[in-house]
N, C-alpha and C positions, 0 to 999 in steps of 0.2 A: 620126204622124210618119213619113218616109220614112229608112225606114234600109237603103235602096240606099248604096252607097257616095259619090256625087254629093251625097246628103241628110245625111250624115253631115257630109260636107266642110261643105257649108252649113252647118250646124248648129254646128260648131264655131268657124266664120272670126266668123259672127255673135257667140256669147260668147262668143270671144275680144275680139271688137270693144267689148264691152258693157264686159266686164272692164278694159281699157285705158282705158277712159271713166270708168269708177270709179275707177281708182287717179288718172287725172289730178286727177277731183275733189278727192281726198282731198287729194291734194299741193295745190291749190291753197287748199282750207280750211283745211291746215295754216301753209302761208305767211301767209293772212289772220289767224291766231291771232296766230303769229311777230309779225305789224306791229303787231298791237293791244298787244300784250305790251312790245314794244320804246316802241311811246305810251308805255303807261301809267310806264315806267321812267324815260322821258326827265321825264316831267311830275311824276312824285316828284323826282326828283333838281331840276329847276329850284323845285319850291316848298320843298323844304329849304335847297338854299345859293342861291338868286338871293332868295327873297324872306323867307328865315326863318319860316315857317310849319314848324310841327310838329305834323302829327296824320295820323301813321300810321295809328293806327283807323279816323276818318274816311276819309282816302283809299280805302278797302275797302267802305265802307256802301254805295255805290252800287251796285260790282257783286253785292254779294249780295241786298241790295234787287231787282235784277233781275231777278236770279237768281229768288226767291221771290216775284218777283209772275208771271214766266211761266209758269215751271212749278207752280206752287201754281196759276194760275189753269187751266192745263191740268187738273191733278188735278180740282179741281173741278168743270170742265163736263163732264170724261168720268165723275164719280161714282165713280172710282177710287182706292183707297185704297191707301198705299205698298206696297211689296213686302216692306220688310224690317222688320226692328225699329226703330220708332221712336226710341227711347234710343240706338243706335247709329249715326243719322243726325245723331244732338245730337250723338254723342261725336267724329265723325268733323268734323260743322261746327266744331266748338271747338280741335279740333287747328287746322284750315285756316287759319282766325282768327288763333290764335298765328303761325302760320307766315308769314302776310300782314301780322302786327304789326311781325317782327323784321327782315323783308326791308324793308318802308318804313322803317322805323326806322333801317335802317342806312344809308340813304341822308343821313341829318343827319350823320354822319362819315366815311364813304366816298365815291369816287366813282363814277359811275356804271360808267364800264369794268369796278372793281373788282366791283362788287354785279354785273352782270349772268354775269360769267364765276363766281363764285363761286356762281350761283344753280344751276350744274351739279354742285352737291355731290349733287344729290338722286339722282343717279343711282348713285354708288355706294353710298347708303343703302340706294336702292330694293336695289337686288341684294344688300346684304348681309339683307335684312328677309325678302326672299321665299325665299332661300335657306334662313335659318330660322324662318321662319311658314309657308313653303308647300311648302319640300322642291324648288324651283327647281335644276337643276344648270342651269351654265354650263362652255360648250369651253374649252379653252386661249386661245385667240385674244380671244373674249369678255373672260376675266378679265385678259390682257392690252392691252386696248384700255382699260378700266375703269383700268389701272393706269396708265396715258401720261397719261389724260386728269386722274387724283388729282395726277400729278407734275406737271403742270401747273399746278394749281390753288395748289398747293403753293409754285412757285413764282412764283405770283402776291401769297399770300401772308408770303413773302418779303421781293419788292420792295416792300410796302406797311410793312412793318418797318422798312426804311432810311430813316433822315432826307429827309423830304420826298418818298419815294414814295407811291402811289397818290393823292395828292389826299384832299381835304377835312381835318377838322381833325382827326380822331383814326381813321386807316384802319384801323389793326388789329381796333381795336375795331367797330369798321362790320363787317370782313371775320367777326368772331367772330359778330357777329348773324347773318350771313348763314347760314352753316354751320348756327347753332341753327334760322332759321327751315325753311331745305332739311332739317333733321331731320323737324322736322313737316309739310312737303310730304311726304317721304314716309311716314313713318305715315300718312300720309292716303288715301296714292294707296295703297300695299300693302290698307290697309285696305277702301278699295273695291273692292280686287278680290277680296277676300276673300268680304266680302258677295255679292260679282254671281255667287260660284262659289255661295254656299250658296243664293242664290236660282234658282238657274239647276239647281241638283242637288231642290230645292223643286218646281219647274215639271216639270222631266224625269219626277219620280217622281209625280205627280200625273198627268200624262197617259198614264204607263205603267200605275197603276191602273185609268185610263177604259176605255185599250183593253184590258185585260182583263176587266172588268166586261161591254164589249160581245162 
């Protein structure tokens, strides 16, 4: 590498350039999430009240179904066996489950606006979980911003309280599933990051033994 000053520059415009490439990525896969997310929402909410179909469970089989045949079929052709505890992959599926129960489910008497703005409960869960599972602090501003978005929510659910707010035929009670399901989103999500840190302190100290050994 040339670490002239000129070389330096280069060196830097380039991964900077790289870097910029990657965030747009990410922004742009995140958006494509966003869209799929918003389907899958719109398409609950029309099979509950446009055609009376109820089967929250089902509506989820698919993705998971997917879900376990690509990555399951990956495991298998690289001969790779999970990283973490097995039991703890069941426990964490089973939460996720519940929590993809209660969010379709409350689309049979919520509406969809409601369900979708109340699906941001998970995020002050998250914060309150990792705070105490993983010793997370949060700045003033943070826990601030956390708090606009609860009062928010709040009064969202609210106007779902009032004679003939939120839509569908029993909103409160849609809005209540929702909150339990965002509970178990986030025990789910804290929960993976749980594991990804035990597995990640797993790998670290495994390779710090090699290089010792050598």
């Amino acid at each position: 590498m040339d670490w002239s000053s000129s070389g330096i520059t280069t060196w830097f415009r380039r991964h900077h350039h790289h870097t910029k490439l990657r965030v747009v990525g990410i922004l742009i896969l995140s958006q494509l999430v966003s869209l799929t997310l918003a389907l899958l929402s719109l398409t609950s909410s029309v099979i509950s009240q446009k055609f009376g179909v109820y089967a929250p469970l089902t509506q989820s089989l698919f993705v998971y179904a997917s879900l376990a045949l690509v990555y399951g079929t990956i495991l298998l052709f690289r001969n790779q066996k999970p990283l973490g505890f097995w039991y703890w992959y069941l426990l964490l599926g089973i939460v996720d489950v519940q929590g993809n129960y209660l969010v379709n489910k409350a689309y049979q008497y919520s509406s969809i606006t409601s369900v979708t703005l109340l699906d941001c409960w998970t995020i002050p869960w998250a914060i309150l979980f990792t705070w105490i599972f993983l010793g997370t602090r949060y700045s003033l501003w943070q826990l601030s911003g956390a708090a606009i978005c609860v009062l928010g929510l709040c009064l969202v659910m609210f106007s779902d309280s009032e004679v003939g707010g939120g839509g569908g035929s029993k909103p409160l009670l849609g809005d209540v599933l929702v909150i339990g399901g965002t509970l178990f989103y986030a025990i789910s999500n804290v929960g993976e990051v749980c594991e990804s840190k035990t597995i990640y302190l797993k790998l670290y100290d495994y390779r710090r033994r090699e290089a010792d050994n050598i």
